[in-house]
C-alpha positions in Angstrom: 0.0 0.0 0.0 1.5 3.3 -0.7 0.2 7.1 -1.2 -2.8 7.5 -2.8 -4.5 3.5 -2.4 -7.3 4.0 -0.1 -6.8 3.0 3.4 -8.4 0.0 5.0 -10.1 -0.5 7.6 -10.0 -2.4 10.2 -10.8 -2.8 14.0 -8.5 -1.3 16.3 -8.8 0.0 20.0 -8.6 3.8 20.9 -5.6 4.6 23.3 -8.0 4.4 26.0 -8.9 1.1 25.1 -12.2 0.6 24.0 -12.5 -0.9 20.7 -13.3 1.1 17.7 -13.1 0.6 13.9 -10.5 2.5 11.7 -12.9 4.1 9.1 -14.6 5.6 12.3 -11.6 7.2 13.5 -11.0 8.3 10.2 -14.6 9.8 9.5 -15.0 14.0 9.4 -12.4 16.2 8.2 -9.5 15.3 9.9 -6.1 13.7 9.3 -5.2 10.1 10.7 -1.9 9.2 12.0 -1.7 5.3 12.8 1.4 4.1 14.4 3.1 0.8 14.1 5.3 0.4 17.2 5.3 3.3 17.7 6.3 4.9 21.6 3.6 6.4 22.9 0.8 5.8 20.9 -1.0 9.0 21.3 -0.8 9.7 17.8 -3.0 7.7 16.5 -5.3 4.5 17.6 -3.7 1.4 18.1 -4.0 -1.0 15.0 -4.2 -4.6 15.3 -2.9 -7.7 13.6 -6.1 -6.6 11.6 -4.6 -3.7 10.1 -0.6 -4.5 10.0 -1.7 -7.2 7.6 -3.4 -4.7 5.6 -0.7 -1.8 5.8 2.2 -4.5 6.0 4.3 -1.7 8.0 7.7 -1.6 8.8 8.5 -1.4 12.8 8.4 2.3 13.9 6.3 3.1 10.5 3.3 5.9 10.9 0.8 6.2 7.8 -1.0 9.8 7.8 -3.9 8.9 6.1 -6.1 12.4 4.5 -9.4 13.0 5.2 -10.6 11.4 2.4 -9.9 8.1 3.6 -6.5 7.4 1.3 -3.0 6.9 2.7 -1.1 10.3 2.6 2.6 9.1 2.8 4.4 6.6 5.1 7.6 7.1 6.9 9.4 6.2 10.1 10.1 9.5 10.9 7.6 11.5 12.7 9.3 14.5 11.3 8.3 13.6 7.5 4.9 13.5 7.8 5.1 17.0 9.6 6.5 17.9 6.5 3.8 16.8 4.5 1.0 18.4 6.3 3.4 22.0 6.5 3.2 21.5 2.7 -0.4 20.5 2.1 -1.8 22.9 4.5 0.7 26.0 3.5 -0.9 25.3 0.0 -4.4 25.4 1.2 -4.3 28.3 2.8 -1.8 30.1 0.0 -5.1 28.9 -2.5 -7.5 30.2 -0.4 -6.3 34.0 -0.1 -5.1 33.7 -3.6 -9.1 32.9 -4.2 -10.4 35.2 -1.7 -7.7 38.1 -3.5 -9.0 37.2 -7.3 -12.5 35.8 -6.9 -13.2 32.3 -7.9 -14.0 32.5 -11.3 -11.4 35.2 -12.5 -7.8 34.6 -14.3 -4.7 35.3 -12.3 
């Protein structure tokens, strides 16, 4: 699975515990970290054999998954995937005063 498949559910446990399945972490408008191995888990729920068959991650490996439900990018590094959302979210906002300065529908 890499950037851009869709990511799959499966059932996991929150990182209080209680069970929960992946999709419904992932619903809204959010972004989804899953950790594999990962030390502490806070950044995402805690995926079962479930999902590491599914994601077949390396030890250590965090998926950001967008809030359309497909896998962002991959890495073992928490720092990349900081990266990635600097980028994406530096853009977004960038496009949004460059439509709020020229109007939707007009050429810049």
């Amino acid at each position: 699975m890499s950037a851009g498949d869709r990511a799959p559910d499966a059932p996991c446990h929150r990182p209080d515990g209680r069970p929960v399945r992946l999709f419904d972490v992932q619903l809204g408008t959010h972004w989804t970290a899953c950790g594999f191995d990962t030390t502490p888990p806070a950044l995402g729920p805690a995926v079962r054999d479930h999902a590491r068959r599914a994601y077949s991650p390396r030890p250590g490996e965090l998926v950001l998954v967008r809030p359309d439900g497909h896998v962002a990018t991959r890495s073992t590094d928490p720092c990349d995937l900081a990266t990635y959302l600097d980028g994406v979210l530096a853009n977004r906002v960038d496009g949004q005063r460059s439509t709020a300065q020229h109007g939707p529908d007009r050429e810049r």
